[in-house]
C-alpha positions in Angstrom: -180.7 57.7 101.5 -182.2 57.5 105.2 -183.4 61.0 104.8 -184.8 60.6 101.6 -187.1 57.5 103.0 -188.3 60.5 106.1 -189.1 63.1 103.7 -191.9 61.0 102.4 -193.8 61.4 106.0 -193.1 65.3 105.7 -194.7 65.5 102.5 -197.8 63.3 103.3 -198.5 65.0 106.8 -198.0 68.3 105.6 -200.2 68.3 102.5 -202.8 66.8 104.0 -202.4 65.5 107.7 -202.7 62.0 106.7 -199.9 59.2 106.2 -199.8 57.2 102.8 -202.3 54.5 102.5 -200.0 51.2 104.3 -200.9 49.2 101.1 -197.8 51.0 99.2 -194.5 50.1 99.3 -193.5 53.6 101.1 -196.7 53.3 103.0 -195.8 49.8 104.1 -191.9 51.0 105.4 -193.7 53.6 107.5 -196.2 51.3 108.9 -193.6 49.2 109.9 -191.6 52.4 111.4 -194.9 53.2 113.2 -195.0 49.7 115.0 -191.5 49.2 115.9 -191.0 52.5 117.5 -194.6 52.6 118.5 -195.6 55.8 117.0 -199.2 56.4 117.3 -200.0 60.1 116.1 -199.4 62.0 112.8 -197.0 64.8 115.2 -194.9 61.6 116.8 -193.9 60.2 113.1 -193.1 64.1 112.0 -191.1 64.4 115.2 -189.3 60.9 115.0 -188.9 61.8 111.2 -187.1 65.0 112.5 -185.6 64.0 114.7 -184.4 60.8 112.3 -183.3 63.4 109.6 -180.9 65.4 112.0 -179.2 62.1 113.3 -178.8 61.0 109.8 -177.6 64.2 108.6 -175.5 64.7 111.6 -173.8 61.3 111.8 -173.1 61.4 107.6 -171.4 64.7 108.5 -169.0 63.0 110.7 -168.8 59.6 108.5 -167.8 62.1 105.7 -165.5 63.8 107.5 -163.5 60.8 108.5 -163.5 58.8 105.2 -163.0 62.1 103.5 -159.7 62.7 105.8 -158.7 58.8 106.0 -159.1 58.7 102.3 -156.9 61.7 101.3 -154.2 60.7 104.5 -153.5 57.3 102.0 -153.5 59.1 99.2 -150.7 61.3 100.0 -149.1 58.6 101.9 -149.2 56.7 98.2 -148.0 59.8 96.9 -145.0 60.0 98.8 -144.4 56.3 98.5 -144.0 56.5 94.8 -142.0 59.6 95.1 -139.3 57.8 97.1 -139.6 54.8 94.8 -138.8 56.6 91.7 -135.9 58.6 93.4 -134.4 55.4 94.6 -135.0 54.5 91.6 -133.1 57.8 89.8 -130.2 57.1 92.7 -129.7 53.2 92.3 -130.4 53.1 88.0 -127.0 51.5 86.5 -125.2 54.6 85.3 -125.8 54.0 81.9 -129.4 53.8 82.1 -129.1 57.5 83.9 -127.2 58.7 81.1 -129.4 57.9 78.8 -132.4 59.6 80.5 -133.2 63.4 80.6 -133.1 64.5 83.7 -136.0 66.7 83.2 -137.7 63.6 83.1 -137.1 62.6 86.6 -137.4 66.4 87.9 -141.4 65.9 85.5 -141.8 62.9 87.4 -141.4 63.4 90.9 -142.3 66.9 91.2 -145.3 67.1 89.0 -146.8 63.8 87.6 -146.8 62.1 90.7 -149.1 64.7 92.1 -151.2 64.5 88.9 -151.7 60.4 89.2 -152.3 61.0 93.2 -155.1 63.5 92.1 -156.2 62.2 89.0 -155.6 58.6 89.7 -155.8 57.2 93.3 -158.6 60.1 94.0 -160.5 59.3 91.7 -160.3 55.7 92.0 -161.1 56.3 95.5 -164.5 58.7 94.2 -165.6 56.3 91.6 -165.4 53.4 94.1 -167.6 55.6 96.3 -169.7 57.0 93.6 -170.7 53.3 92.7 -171.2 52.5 96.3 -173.4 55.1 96.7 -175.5 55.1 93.1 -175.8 51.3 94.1 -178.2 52.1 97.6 -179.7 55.1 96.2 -180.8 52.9 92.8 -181.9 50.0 95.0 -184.3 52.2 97.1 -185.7 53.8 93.6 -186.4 50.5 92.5 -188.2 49.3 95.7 -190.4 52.2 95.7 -191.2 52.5 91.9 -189.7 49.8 90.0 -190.1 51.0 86.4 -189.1 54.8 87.5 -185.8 53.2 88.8 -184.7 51.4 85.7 -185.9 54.4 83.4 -183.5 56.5 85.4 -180.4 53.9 85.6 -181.0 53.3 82.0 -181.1 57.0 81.3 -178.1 57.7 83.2 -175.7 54.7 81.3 -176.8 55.7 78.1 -175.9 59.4 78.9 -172.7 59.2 80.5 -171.8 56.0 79.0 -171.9 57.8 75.9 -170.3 60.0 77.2 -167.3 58.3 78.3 -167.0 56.0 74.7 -166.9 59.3 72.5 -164.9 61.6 74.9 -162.8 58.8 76.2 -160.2 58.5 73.4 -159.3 62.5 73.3 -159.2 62.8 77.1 -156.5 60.1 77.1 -154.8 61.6 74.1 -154.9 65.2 76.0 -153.1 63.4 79.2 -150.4 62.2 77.0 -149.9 65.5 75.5 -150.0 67.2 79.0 -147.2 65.0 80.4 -145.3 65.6 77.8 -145.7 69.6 77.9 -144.8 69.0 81.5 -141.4 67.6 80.9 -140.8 70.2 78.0 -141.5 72.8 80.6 -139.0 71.5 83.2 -136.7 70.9 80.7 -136.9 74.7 79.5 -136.6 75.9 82.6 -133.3 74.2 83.1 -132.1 75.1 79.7 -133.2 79.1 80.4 -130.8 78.6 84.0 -128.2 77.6 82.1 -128.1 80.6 79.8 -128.7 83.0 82.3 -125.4 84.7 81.2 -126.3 85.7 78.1 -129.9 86.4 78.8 -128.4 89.5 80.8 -125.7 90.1 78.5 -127.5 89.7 75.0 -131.3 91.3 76.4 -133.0 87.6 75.5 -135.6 88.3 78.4 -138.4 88.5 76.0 -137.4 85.5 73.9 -137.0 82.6 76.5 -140.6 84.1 77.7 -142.0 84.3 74.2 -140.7 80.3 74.3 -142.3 79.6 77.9 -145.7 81.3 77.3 -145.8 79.3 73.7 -145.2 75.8 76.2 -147.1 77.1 79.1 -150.4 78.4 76.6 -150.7 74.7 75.4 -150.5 72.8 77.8 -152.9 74.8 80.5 -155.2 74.7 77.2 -155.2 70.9 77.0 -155.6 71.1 81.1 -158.4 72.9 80.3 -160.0 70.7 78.1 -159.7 67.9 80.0 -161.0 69.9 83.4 -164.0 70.6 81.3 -165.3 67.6 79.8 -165.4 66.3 83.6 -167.7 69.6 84.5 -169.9 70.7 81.9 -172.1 67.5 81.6 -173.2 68.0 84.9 -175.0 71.3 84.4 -176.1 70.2 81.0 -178.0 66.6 82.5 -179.0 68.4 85.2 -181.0 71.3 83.5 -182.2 68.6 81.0 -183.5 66.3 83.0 -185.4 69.1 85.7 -187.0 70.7 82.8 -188.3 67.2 81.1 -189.6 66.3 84.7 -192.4 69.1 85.1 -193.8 68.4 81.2 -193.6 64.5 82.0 -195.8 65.4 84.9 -198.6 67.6 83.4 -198.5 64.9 80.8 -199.0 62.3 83.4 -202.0 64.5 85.0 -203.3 65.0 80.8 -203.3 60.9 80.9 -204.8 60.1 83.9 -207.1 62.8 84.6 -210.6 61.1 82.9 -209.7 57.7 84.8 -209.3 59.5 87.9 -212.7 60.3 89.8 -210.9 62.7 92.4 -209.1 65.7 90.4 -207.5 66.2 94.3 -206.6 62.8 94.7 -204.7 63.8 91.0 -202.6 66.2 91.7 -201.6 64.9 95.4 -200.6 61.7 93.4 -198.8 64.1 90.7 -197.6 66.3 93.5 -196.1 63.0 95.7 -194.2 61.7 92.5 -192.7 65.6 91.6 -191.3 65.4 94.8 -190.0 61.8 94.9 -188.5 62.3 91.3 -187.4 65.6 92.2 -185.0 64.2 95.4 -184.1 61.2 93.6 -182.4 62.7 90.7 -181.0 65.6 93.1 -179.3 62.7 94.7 -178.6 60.4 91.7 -176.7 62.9 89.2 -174.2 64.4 91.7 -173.5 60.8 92.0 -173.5 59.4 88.5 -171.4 62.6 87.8 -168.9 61.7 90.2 -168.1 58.3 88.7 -168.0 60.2 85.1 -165.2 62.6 86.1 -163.2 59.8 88.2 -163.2 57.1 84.8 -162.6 60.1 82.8 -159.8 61.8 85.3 -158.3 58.1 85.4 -157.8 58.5 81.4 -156.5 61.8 81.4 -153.5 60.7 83.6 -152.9 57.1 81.8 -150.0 59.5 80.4 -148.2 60.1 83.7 -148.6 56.6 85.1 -147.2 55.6 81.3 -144.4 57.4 82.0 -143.9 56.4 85.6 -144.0 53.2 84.8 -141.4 53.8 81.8 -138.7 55.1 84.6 -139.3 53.2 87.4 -140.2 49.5 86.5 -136.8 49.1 85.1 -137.0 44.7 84.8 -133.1 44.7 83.7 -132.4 47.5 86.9 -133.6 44.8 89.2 -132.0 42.1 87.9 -128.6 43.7 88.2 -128.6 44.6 91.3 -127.4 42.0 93.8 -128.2 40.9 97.1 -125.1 39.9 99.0 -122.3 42.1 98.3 -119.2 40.5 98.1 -115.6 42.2 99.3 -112.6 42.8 97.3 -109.5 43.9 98.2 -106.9 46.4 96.1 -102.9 45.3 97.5 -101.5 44.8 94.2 -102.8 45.9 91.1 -106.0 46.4 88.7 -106.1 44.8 85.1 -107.7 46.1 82.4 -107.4 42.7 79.7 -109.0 43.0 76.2 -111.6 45.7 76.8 -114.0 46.7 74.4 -116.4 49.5 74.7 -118.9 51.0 72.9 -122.1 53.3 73.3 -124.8 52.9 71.8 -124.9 53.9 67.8 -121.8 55.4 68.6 -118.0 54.3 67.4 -116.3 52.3 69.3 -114.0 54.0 71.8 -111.7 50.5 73.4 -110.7 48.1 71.0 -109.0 45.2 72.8 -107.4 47.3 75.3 -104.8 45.8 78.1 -103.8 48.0 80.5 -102.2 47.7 84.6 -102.5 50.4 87.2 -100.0 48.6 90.1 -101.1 50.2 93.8 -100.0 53.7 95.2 -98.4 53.8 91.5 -99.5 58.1 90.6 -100.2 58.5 86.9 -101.0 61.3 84.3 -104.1 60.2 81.8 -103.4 62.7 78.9 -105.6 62.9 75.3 -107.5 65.1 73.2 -111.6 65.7 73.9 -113.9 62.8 72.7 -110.7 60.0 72.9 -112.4 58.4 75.3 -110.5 59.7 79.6 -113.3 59.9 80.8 -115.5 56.9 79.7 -112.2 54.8 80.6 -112.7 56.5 84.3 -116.0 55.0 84.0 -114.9 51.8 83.3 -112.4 51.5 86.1 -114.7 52.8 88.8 -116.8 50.0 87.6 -119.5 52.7 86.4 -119.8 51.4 83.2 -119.1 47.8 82.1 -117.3 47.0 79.2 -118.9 45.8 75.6 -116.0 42.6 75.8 -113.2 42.3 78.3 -112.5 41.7 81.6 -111.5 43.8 85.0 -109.5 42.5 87.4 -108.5 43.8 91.1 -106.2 41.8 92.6 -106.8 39.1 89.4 -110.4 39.0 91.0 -112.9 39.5 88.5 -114.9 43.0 89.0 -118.3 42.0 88.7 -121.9 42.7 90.2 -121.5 41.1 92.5 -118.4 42.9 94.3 -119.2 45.9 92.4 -120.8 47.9 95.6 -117.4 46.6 97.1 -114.9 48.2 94.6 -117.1 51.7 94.4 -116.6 52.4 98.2 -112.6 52.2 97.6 -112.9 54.9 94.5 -113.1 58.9 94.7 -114.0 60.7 92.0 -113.3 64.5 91.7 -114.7 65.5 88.4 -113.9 69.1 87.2 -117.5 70.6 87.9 -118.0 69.0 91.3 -121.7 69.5 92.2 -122.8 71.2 95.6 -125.6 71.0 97.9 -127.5 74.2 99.0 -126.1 73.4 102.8 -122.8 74.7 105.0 -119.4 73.8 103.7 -119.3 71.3 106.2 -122.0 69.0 105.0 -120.6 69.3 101.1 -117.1 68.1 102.5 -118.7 65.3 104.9 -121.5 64.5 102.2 -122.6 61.3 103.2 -121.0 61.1 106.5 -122.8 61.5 109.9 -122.6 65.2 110.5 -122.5 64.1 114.6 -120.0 62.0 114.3 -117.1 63.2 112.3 -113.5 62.8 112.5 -112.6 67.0 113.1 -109.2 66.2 112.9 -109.2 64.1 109.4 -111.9 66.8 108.5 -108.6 69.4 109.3 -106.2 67.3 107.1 -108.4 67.3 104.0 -109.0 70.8 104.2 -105.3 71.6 104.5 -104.6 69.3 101.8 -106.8 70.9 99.1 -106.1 74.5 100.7 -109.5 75.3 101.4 -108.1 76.7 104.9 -106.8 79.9 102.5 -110.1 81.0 102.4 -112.5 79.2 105.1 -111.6 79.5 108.4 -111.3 75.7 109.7 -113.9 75.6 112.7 -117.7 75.2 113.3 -118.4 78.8 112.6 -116.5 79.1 109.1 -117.6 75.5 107.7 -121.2 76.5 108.1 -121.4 79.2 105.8 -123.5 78.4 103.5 -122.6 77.3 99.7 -125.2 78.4 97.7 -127.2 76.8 95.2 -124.6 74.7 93.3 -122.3 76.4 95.6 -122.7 79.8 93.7 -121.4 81.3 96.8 -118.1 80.8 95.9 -115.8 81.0 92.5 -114.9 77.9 90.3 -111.3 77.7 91.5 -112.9 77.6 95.5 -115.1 75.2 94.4 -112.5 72.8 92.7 -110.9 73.1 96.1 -113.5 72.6 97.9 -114.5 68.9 96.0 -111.2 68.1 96.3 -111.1 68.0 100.2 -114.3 66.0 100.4 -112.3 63.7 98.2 -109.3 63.9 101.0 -111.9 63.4 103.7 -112.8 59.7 102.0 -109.7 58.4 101.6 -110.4 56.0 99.5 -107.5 53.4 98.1 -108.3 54.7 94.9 -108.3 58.8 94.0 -109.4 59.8 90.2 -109.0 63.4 89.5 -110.3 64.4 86.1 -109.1 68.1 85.6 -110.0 68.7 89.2 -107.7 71.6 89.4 -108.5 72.9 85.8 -109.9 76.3 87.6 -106.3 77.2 90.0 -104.1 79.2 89.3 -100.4 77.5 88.3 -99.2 78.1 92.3 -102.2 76.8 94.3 -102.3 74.1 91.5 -98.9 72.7 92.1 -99.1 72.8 96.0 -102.4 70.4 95.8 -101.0 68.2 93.3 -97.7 67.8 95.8 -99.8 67.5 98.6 -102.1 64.3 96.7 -99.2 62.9 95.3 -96.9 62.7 98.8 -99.4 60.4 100.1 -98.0 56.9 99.9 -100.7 54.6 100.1 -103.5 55.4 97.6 -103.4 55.2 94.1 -103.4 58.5 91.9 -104.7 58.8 88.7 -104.9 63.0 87.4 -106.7 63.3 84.2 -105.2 66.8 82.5 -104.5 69.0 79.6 -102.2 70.9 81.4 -98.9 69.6 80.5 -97.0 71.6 82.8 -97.9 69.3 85.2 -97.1 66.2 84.3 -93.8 66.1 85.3 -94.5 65.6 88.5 -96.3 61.8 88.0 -94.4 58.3 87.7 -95.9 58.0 84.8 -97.8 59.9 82.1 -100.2 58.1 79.4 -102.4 59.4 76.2 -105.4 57.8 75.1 -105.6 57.7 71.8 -106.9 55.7 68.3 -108.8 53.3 71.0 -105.4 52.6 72.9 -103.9 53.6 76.2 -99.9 54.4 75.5 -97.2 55.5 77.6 -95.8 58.4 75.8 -93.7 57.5 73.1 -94.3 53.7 73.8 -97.3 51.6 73.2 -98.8 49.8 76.1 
């Protein structure tokens, strides 16, 4: 803004070697100039206005620079703050609030709309805020040199990008919904297309799953598009309009004044003066005014993003649940299960006023066919879910939220897909634990217990092979064995095995399930459809018609 204010000496000593008459309002500034710096010769001004011009141009360089880099260094730092909100947010969620989520969702949300409303919101806040900031001093210096010019142009500019913005508004917002949507649908494929990847090679379906992709991807860079472009094209299109308008509102300014004017030189210098001045001014006023356009409308287009953020993160019933002060429990005796109900939801009912007792160290079968309900009753007794009606007890100790945390660090889990990290065996079996500090020996026992030691070699160089993605490194059956020595490694008061072993051979199968079973002081429970196996448990029960029964008794 500074360097427009110095042009106007430039253009007055180089036209005709004289400054502007000191009655004007841009003569007046420069008088003033003149006698605070004492400048007493037409070269002084043009070389303080040179001079001026460099320092202002130089020191907006650097002010740019900074803001520019301060500005994107908190944007990213917000970006990564929302990031590790919403996966706190995926990690902490009760568990049925995680069920009932895609997880293509959360992969869409962290890995691609949180960029989108870092770029499309926060940015552009941060331009629009600057954009104003700027427009604001550039339209206040308009107005103090040529009042009616300034509001012709502010009103100009509203009515054209305000209009803008009202009819363009609705469909950019609708496009950002679409587009967050595509984005999840696109996730989501490409998880579904890497779980058949089987048959893609076996069956030649190459060409299909990309005909499906390009049919996603096409649409939703097309609504990308669409949205990029309503943020770029007015631009040129003001621009061009308003620069050709300028020269035929000029020659009509000369046709209007010329026979009141006595000096046709005096004319065009005056004509000349306000080409220039209107020239600079909207050079600097549309880039500006543009800016704010694309950051309002940039802020529309990603209202679908934050919408969905703010679906999967600002969870009012999460936060309520979780509880402050963890409160211990202890397991000596037994667990009761007393008139449990359980439902999903719009699903049958799987519990109907059930009663059940596991008594501790006690090592028990859970039998039944697919759907009867073994695995939502794990759920329910590792205090994942919580029952529709019904109490838990450990120890006759109500399990509730607020020794929930409690009760979960005295349960393992083995399910019969155990999941892997892309990391050495060692950190799969630890997982959790402080790789530094480890117990080696403990670390020994659990391997020997699940027989990984058949096919790793128990020290630091054969537990840091890697596992592979999902531990794809290894077959199913090494895998099962592998899950269930991280289990070992916990040794938790409570070990659920739910077809854990369904992978192993009949052999290897039997020597695990001796080796879980001698151990005295934790409490077994192996959910099966082997039978073969169940003779080897104190007890064996089937779930079935929304009961637990002890074969050939009812509970």
């Amino acid at each position: 803004m500074g360097s427009l204010l110095l042009l106007i000496p430039y253009i007055e000593i180089l036209q005709n070697g004289e400054i502007i008459d000191g009655s004007s309002k841009t003569g007046f500034i420069i008088n003033w100039v003149k006698d605070f710096f004492q400048l007493n010769t037409n070269l002084e001004i043009l070389i303080f206005s040179s001079v001026s011009i460099s320092l202002i141009f130089f020191v907006g360089f650097f002010f740019k620079y900074f803001s520019s880099k301060l500005s994107t260094k908190l944007t990213f730092k917000i970006a990564h703050d929302l990031s590790q909100k919403a996966f706190l947010n995926l990690v902490r969620k009760p568990f049925k609030f995680i069920r009932s989520e895609n997880s293509s969702e959360y992969i869409s949300l962290i890995s691609v709309k949180i960029t989108q409303i870092v770029y499309g919101y926060f940015l552009s806040l941060y331009n629009l805020l600057n954009g104003i900031f700027l427009f604001g001093f550039l339209l206040i210096f308009i107005l103090s040199i040529n009042l009616s010019l300034g509001f012709t142009i502010l009103f100009s500019l509203i009515l054209i990008f305000g209009g803008l913005i009202k009819f363009k508004g609705r469909k950019i917002y609708n496009r950002g919904t679409k587009i967050s949507e595509k984005n999840s649908q696109i996730v989501k494929f490409i998880q579904e297309t890497r779980g058949f990847i089987r048959q893609i090679f076996l069956y030649e379906l190459g060409d299909f799953f990309v005909s499906k992709f390009k049919d996603l991807d096409k649409e939703s860079k097309k609504l990308q598009f669409q949205n990029q472009w309503q943020g770029t094209y007015p631009k040129f299109f003001v621009e061009s309009s308003v620069l050709t308008i300028i020269p035929l509102l000029i020659i009509l300014s000369i046709t209007l004044s010329y026979k009141s004017t006595s000096s046709q030189g005096e004319l065009i210098s005056n004509s000349l003066k306000l080409f220039v001045f209107l020239i600079v001014s909207i050079q600097r006023l549309l880039p500006v005014a543009n800016q704010m356009y694309v950051g309002i409308i940039t802020i529309k287009g990603t209202q679908g993003s934050i919408n969905d953020y703010l679906r999967l993160v600002n969870n009012l019933s999460f936060k309520s649940k979780l509880s402050k002060k963890t409160v211990e429990i202890s397991f000596n005796n037994k667990i009761s299960i007393e008139n449990i109900s359980f439902q999903y939801v719009k699903q049958n009912e799987l519990f109907n006023n059930l009663n059940f007792q596991i008594f501790k160290s006690q090592k028990i079968a859970l039998i039944g066919k697919s759907g009867a309900g073994k695995s939502t009753f794990i759920d329910l007794l590792s205090g994942l879910s919580i029952p529709t009606e019904g109490e838990i007890k450990i120890d006759e100790v109500l399990l509730s939220n607020s020794n929930r945390r409690s009760w979960s660090r005295k349960v393992t889990y083995v399910p019969q897909q155990d999941f892997f990290l892309d990391e050495p065996v060692l950190e799969n079996i630890l997982l959790g634990s402080n790789i530094e500090t480890f117990d080696f020996e403990r670390l020994k026992w659990a391997c020997k217990m699940a027989m990984v030691d058949d096919f790793i070699e128990i020290s630091e160089s054969g537990l840091s092979v890697s596992m592979g993605e999902n531990g794809n490194k290894f077959s199913g059956g090494q895998k099962q064995r592998i899950g269930i020595a991280r289990a070992m490694y916990r040794n938790s008061e409570l070990l659920i095995l739910d077809e854990s072993t369904s992978s192993l051979d009949f052999e290897i199968e039997k020597k695990i399930i001796q080796n879980i079973l001698n151990l005295k002081n934790q409490t077994i429970i192996f959910v099966t459809h082997r039978l073969r196996v169940l003779r080897y448990f104190d007890k064996v029960y089937r779930v079935d018609n929304q009961k637990i029964k002890l074969e050939n008794s009812e509970i």
